[in-house]
C-alpha positions in Angstrom: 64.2 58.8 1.9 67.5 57.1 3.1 67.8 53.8 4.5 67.9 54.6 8.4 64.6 56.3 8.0 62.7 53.7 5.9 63.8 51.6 8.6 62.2 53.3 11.4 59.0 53.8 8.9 59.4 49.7 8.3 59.4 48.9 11.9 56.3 51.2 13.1 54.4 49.3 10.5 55.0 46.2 11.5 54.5 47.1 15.3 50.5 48.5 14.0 49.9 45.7 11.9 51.3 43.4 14.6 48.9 45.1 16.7 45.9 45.3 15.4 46.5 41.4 14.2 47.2 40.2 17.8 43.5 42.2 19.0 41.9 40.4 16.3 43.2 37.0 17.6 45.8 36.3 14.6 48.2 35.2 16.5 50.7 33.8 13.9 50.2 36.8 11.5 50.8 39.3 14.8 53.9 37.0 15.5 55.7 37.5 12.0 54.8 41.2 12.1 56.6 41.6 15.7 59.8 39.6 14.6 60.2 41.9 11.6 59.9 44.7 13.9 62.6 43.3 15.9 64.6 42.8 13.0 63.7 46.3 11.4 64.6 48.3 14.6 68.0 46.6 15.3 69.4 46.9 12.2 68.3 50.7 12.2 70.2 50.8 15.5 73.5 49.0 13.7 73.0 51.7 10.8 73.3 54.3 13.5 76.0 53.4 15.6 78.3 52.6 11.9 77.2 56.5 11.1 79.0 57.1 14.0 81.9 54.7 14.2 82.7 55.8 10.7 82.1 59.3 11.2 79.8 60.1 8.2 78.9 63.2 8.9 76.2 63.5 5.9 73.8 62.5 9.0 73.1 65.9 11.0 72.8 64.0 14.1 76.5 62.4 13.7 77.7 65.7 13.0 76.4 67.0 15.6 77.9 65.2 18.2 80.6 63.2 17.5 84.2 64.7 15.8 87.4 62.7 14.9 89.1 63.2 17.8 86.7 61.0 20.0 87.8 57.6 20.7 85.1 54.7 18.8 84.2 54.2 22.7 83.3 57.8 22.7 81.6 58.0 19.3 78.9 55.0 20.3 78.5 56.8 23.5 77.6 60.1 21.5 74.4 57.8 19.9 72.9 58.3 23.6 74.0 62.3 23.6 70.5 63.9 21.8 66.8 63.2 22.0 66.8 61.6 18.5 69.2 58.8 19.1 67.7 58.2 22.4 64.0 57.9 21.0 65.6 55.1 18.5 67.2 53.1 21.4 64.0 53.4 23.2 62.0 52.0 20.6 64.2 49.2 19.8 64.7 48.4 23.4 61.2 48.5 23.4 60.7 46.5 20.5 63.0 43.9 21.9 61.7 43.3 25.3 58.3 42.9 23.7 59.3 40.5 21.2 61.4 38.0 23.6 58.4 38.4 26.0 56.6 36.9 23.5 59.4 33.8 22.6 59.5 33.1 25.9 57.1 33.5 28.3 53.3 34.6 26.2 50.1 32.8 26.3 48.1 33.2 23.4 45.0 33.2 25.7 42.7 36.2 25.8 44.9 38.1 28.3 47.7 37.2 26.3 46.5 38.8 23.1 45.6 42.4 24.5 48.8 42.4 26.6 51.1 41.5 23.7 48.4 44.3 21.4 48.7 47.3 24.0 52.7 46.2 24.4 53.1 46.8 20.6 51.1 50.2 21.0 53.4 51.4 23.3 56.5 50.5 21.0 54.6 52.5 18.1 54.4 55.5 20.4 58.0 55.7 21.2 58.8 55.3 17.5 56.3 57.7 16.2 58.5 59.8 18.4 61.3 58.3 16.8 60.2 59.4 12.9 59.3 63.1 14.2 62.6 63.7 15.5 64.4 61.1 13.6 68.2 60.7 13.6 69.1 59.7 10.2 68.1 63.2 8.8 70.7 64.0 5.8 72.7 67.6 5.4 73.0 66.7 1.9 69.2 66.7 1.3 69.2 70.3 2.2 69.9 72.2 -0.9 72.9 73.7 -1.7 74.5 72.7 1.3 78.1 70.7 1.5 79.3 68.2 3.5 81.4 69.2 6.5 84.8 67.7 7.4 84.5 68.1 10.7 82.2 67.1 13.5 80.8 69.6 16.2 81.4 66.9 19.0 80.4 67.0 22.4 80.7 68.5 25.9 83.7 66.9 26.9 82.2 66.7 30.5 80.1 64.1 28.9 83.0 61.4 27.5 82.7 59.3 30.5 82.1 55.4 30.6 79.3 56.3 32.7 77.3 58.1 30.2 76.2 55.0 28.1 75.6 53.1 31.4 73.2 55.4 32.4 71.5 56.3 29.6 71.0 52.9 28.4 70.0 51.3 31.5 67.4 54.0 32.4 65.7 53.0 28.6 66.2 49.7 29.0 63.9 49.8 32.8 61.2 52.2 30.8 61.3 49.3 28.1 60.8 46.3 30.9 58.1 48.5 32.5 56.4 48.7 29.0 55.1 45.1 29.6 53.5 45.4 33.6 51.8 48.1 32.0 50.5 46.2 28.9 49.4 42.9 31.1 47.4 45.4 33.5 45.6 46.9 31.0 45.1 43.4 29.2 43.0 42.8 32.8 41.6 45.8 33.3 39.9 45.5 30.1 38.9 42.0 30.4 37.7 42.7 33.9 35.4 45.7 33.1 33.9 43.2 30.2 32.5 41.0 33.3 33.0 38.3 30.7 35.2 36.3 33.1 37.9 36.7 36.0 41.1 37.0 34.1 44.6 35.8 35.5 47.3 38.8 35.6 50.2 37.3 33.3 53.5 36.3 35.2 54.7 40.1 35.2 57.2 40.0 38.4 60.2 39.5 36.7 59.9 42.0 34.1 58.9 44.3 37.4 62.6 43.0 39.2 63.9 43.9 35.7 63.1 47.0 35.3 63.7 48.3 39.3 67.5 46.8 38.3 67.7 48.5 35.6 66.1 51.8 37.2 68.1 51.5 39.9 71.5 50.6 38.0 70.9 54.1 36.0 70.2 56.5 38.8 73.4 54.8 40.6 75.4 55.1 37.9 74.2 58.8 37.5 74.8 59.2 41.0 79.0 58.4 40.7 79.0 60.1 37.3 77.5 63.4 38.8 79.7 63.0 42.3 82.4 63.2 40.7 82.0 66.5 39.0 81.7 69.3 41.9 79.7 71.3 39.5 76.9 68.9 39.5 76.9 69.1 43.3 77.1 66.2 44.4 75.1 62.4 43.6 71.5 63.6 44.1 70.0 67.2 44.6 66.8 66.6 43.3 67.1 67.9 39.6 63.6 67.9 38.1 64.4 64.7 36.0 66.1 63.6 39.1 62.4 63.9 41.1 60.4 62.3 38.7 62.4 59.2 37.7 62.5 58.6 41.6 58.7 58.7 41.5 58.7 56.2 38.6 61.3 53.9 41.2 59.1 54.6 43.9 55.9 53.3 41.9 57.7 50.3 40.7 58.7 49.5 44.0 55.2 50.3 45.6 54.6 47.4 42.7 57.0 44.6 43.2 55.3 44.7 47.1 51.8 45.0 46.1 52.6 41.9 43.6 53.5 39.6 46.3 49.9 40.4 48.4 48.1 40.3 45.0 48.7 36.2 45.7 46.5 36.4 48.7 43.7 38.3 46.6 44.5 41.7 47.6 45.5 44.8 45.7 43.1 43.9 42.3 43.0 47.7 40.8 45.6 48.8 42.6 48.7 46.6 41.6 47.4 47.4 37.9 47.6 51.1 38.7 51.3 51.1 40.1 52.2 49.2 37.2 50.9 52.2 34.6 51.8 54.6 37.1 55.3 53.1 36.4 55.5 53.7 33.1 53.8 56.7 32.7 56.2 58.1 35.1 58.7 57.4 32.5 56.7 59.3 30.1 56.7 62.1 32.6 60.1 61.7 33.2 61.2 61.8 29.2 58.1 64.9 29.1 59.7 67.2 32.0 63.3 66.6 30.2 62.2 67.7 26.7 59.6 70.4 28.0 62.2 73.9 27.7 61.0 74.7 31.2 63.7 73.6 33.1 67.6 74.1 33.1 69.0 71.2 34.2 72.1 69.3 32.9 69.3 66.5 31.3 67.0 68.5 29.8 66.8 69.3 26.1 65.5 72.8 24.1 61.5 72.6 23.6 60.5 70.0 21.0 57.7 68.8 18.7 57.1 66.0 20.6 56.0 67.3 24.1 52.1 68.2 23.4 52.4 64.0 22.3 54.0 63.3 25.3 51.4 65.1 27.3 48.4 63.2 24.7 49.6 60.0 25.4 49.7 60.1 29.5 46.2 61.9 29.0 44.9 59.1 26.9 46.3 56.0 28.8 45.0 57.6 32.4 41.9 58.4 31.1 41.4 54.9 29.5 42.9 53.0 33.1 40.2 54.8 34.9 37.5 54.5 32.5 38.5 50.4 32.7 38.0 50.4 36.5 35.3 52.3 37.1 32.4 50.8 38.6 34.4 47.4 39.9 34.0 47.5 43.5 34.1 43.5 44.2 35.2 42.9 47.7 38.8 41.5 48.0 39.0 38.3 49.0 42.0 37.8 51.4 43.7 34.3 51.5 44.8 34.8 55.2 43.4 35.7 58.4 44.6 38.7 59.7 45.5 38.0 63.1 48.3 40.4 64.4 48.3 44.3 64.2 52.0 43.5 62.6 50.9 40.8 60.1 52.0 41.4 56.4 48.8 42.8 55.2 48.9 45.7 57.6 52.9 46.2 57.0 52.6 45.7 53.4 49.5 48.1 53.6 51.3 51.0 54.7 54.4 50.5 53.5 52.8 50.9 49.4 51.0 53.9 50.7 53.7 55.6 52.5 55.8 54.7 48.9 52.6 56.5 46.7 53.0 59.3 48.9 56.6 59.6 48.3 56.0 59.5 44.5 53.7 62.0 44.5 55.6 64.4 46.9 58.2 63.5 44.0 55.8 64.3 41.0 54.9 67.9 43.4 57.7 69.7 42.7 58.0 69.6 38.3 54.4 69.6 38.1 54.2 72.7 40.0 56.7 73.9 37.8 55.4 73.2 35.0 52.0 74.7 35.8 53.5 78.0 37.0 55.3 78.5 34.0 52.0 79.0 32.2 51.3 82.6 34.1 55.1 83.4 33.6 55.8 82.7 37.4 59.7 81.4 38.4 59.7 79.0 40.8 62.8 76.3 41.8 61.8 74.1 44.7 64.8 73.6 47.0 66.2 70.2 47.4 65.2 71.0 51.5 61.4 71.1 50.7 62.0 67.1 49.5 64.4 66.1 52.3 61.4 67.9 54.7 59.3 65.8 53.9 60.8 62.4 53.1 63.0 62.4 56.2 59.6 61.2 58.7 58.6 59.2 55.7 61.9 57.3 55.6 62.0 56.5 59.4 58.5 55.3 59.3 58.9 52.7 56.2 62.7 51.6 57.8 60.6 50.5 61.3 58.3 48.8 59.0 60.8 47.2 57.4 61.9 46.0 60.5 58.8 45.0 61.7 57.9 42.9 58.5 61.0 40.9 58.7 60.9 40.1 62.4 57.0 39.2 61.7 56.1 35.2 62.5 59.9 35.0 64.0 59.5 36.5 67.1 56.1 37.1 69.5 54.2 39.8 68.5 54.9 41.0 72.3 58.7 41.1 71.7 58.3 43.1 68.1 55.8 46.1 70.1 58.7 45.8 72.7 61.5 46.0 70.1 60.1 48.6 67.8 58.3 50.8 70.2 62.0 51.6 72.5 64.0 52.3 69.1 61.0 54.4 68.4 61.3 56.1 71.5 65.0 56.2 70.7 64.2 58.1 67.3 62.4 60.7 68.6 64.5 61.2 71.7 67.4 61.8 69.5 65.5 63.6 67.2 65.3 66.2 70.2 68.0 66.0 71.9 71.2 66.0 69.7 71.7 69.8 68.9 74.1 71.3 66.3 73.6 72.8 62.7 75.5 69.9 61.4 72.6 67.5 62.8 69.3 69.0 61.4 67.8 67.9 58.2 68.0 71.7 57.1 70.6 73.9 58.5 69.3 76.4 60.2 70.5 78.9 59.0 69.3 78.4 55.7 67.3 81.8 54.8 65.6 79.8 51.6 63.5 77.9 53.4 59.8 78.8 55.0 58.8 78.4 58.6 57.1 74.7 58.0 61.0 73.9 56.8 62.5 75.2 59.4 60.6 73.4 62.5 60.3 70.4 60.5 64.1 70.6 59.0 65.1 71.3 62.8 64.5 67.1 63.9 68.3 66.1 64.1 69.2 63.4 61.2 70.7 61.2 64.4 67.3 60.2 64.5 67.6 57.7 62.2 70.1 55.8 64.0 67.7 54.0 66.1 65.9 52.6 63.0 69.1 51.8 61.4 70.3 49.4 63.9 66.9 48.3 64.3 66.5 47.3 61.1 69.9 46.1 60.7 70.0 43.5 63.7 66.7 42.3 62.6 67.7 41.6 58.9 71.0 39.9 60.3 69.8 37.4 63.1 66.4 36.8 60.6 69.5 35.8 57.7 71.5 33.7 60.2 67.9 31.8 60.8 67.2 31.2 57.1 70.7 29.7 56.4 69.1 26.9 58.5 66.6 25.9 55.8 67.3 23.0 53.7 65.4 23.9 50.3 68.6 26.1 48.7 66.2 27.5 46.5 64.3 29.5 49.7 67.5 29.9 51.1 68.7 32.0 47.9 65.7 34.0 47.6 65.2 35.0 51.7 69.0 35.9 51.3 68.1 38.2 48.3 64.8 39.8 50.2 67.5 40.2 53.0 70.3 41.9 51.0 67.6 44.2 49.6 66.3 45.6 52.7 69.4 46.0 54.3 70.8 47.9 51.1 68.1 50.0 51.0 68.6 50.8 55.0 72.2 50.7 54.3 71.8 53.5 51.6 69.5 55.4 53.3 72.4 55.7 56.7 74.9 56.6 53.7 73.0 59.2 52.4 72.3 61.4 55.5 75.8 61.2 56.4 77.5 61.8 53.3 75.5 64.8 52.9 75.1 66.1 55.8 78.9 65.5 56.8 80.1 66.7 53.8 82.7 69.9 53.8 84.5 71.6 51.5 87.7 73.4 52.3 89.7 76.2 49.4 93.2 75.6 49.0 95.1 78.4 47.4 98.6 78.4 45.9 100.9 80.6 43.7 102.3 79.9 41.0 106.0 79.1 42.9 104.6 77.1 45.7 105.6 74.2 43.7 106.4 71.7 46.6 104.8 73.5 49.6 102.6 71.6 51.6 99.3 72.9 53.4 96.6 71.3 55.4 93.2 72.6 55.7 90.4 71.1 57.3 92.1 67.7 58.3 93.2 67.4 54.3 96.5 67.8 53.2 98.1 68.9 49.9 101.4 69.3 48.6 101.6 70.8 45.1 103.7 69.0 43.1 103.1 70.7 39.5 101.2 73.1 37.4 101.0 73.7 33.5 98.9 74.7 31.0 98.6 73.5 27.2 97.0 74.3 23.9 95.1 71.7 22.5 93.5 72.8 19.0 92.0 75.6 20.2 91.4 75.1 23.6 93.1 76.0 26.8 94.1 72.7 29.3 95.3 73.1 32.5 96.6 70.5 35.2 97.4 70.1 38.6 99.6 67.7 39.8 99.1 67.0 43.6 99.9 65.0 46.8 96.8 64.0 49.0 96.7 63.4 52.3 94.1 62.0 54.2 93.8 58.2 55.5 96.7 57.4 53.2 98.8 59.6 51.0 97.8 59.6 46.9 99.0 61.3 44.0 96.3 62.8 41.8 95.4 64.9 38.6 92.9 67.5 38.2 92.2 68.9 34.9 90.1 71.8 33.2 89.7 73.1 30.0 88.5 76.2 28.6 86.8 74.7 25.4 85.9 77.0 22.5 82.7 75.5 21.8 81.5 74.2 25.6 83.2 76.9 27.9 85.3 75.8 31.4 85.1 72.0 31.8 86.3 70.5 34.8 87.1 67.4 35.2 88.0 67.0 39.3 90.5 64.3 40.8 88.7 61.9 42.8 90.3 59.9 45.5 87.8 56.8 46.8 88.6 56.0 50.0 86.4 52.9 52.6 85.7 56.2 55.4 85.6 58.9 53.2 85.6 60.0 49.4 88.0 63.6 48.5 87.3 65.2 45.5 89.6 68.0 44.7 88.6 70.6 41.4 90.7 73.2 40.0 88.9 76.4 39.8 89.1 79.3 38.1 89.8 80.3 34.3 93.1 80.7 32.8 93.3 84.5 32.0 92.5 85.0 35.6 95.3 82.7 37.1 97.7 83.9 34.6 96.6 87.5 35.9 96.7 86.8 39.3 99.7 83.5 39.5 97.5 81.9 41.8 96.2 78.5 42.1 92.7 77.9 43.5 91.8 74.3 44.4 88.4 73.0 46.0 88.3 70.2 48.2 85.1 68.1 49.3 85.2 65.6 52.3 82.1 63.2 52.0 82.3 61.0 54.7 81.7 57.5 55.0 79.5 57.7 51.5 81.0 53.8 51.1 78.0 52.6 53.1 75.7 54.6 50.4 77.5 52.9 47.2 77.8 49.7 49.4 73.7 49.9 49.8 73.4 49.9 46.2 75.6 46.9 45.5 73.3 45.0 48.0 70.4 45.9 46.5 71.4 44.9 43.4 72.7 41.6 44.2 69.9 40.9 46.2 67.5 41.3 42.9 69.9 39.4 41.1 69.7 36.6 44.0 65.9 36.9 43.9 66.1 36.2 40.1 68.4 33.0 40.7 66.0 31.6 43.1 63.0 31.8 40.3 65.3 30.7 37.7 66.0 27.5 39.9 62.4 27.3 40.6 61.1 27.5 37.1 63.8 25.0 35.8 62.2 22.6 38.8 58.5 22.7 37.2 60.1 22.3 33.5 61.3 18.6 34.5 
């Protein structure tokens, strides 16, 4: 056994004894056991990534996807191309959330001890994953095999900065999730032993935490697969795609139902949303490694699956077995005195958010369960806009609603909302066109509930957007008034959120639905001609093709014109190994975003001496990427203010 695997073997040890010391009570024997884990896992990750740095391709894994003419960028980044190397980050992520939780923030009360025990059982799953499909496997242990000098690489569509960025930050949310789930089985447990009332460790940072870090991943995703045309665009509801926005959904269903937990509300079912959370992750990493799908994240069929599917079987079971039977009353804090207070807002917004994950979950699991009779079935990405387009207007004029609550009579807000209401729906009606419906009509894929429902113009939302945007602004100008510039900083962050997640919505349902694509095609002694198409412009300015080893490159030099004029490059390859890979200019713009790919394979425009280029107009898709920075900053605002706050108390 080589050194990465003893490794892996070393730190699943030390995460079970570390656990079963910690349920005993043994705190400083758990403690030592956790830190060698720590330890044990990162220096298996440093073994790994100088595999790869140093190309030693007596490690299958390494030769599998990295070669020698990949940057050392792009040879780390290839760590994060297969299921094996992304088991190990996960576990050491894992491991290293866990153990800092415990430096920093654990009480070795009661609580304390079965969160930090079911924490380190989660980190033993992921690495029991990690020794089946392990990434340190040898070629030389295989006998009579040789070494290869050469590396098989991989899909060059995949050497983007981005890649890393979104793997890593999608592992590193499932790992800050890992904890919310722990704590609220720590309570459940305690709670169904009627011993006493336990206290819910301070989980709401590692809940802001993790929805970064979700978020950051599924943005960074978005870009990555925007700019590659054959990826269609930043979301189109890829299986993976649906069920890691059911885990964002749950953990933001979470982060609300934290805040009304204060007031005594939401007992089981903040607990729930937290293992929800992470057992949508589980989903998530189960859908992408089950050989059912083709998607660009899935992986072939693997050992692991039926433990995938044990462990969300064991870990629901066991929540539900934990709360059954409690049926204590909640005991509310605050009198409920307005139809629009906080505990009827904050009420139906988590609903309408479940609802939305499990519309989410709907479409894989369906999937999944036909595939067992042999029955083919894709859900269309307009059977999820159908039915999360109402949805979304409903939770915006909640959103609304909540932030104008206790600043304006409750007479003005039923005044307020119920005309932009009226607004919605009026619009909804009356603004005809194709280009406006939620599913153009003449889609032939869709089924008669798709089509009426699909029909309701996407104008509609404009109502609730300016709604919800004059609300958040003159409810900000009112909190810059406050002299305690620690509430200041975390109203401005609640502030930034909501208005990025209205802002991203708006971008969203324009982008797409806005969105055209116009065919540019040249021959080969155009060189210089200029042509316009669809409000775009293009002069070609050169073409050539090149042998690289024993691929094909080709590139096309052109002048864009739209807004402003731009010289750009768009390349594709016909790759031995990974087939035609394009790799489309991109030209980012404040009104609108042009991506232009070159289509077509080289026999065929050597054949024919043409040129054929694809456009695609997205307009104003600033306002979505512009969203997500506000949304992020707002969490990171949010964080500041806590940070301030704690620092306070510490004195």
């Amino acid at each position: 056994m080589n050194a990465g695997n003893l490794l892996v073997y070393a730190s699943l040890l030390c995460v079970l004894f570390g656990a079963i010391y910690l349920f005993k009570g043994k705190v400083k024997t758990g403690k030592l056991f956790t830190r060698l884990a720590a330890v044990a896992s990162t220096i298996s990750v440093i073994r790994l990534s100088f595999a790869f740095i140093s190309l030693d391709f007596d490690f299958f894994y390494v030769w599998q996807y990295a070669s020698k003419d990949m940057s050392i960028f792009d040879r780390v980044s290839a760590m994060f191309a297969g299921q094996e190397g992304t088991f190990l980050i996960w576990a050491w992520l894992s491991i290293v959330t866990v153990f800092f939780f415990m430096e920093l923030y654990w009480m070795p009360d009661r609580t304390g001890l079965l969160t930090m025990g079911y924490s380190l059982s989660g980190c033993a799953f992921v690495l029991i994953l990690t020794v089946i499909m392990t990434p340190f496997n040898l070629i030389s242990s295989v006998q009579g095999s040789s070494l290869p000098s050469m590396g098989n690489g991989i899909n060059p569509a995949l050497l983007d900065f981005l890649m890393p960025v979104h793997i890593f930050t999608v592992f590193l949310a499932y790992a800050f999730a890992l904890v919310p789930a722990a704590a609220s089985l720590s309570y459940l447990s305690i709670l169904r032993s009627g011993k006493l009332q336990p206290e819910m460790p301070d989980i709401k940072n590692y809940l802001r935490l993790s929805w970064v870090f979700l978020s950051i991943g599924m943005i960074s995703g978005g870009l990555w697969a925007n700019r590659l045309l054959g990826w269609t665009g930043f979301w189109q509801w890829d299986p993976i795609q649906s069920t890691i926005m059911a885990a964002w959904l749950l953990l933001t269903a979470a982060l609300h139902a934290i805040i009304r937990s204060k007031s005594g509300e939401y007992r089981i079912l903040f607990p729930f949303l937290c293992i929800g959370t992470f057992l949508s992750a589980i989903y998530t990493t189960l859908v992408a490694r089950s050989g059912i799908f083709s998607s660009i994240h899935s992986f072939p069929t693997t050992p692991t699956a039926w433990i995938l599917e044990l462990f969300i079987l064991i870990i629901s079971l066991f929540s539900l077995i934990l709360a059954r039977g409690y049926n204590e009353p909640e005991e509310r804090k605050t009198n409920i005195r307005s139809g629009f207070s906080p505990h009827n807002t904050f009420y139906f917004t988590i609903l309408i958010l479940i609802v939305m994950s499990l519309i989410s979950l709907w479409g894989p699991t369906l999937e999944i369960i036909l595939s067992f009779i042999d029955y083919k079935i894709v859900l269309s990405t307009e059977f999820y806009n159908v039915l999360f387009y109402p949805l979304i207007i409903v939770l915006s004029f909640l959103t609304g609603i909540c932030i104008l609550y206790g600043k304006v009579k409750d007479k003005t807000l039923a005044y307020a909302a119920l005309i932009y209401f009226i607004l919605s729906i009026a619009v909804s009606i009356a603004v005809p066109g194709n280009s406006y419906s939620v599913v153009p009509q003449g889609n032939i894929n869709v089924n008669f509930f798709e089509r009426i429902m699909g029909s309701v113009s996407i104008m509609s939302y404009l109502p609730a957007f300016f709604f919800v945007t004059a609300s958040i602004i003159w409810k900000a100008a009112k909190d810059l008034g406050l002299k305690s510039m620690m509430a200041v900083l975390h109203l401005t962050g609640v502030n930034m959120i909501h208005i990025g997640f209205i802002f991203v919505v708006m971008g969203a349902v324009i982008s797409s639905s806005f969105s055209t694509t116009h065919i540019f095609t040249y021959s080969l002694d155009e060189k210089g001609v200029y042509k316009e198409n669809g409000g775009v412009g293009i002069r070609l300015l050169d073409y050539r093709v090149e042998k690289n080893g024993n691929d094909w490159d080709q590139v096309v030099d052109i002048e864009l014109n739209y807004d402003t004029k731009s010289n750009v490059s768009a390349f594709s390859r016909k790759s031995s190994k990974f087939g035609i890979v394009a790799n489309p200019a991109v030209r980012y713009g404040l009104f609108s975003d042009v991506i232009v790919e070159l289509q077509n394979s080289i026999p065929h425009q050597i054949q024919s001496q043409m040129i054929e280029l694809k456009v695609k107009k997205q307009p104003l898709i600033s306002i979505l990427w512009g969203g997500c920075i506000l949304l992020l900053a707002g969490v990171v605002f949010t964080l500041s203010s806590d940070y301030m706050r704690r620092k306070t108390w510490n004195r």
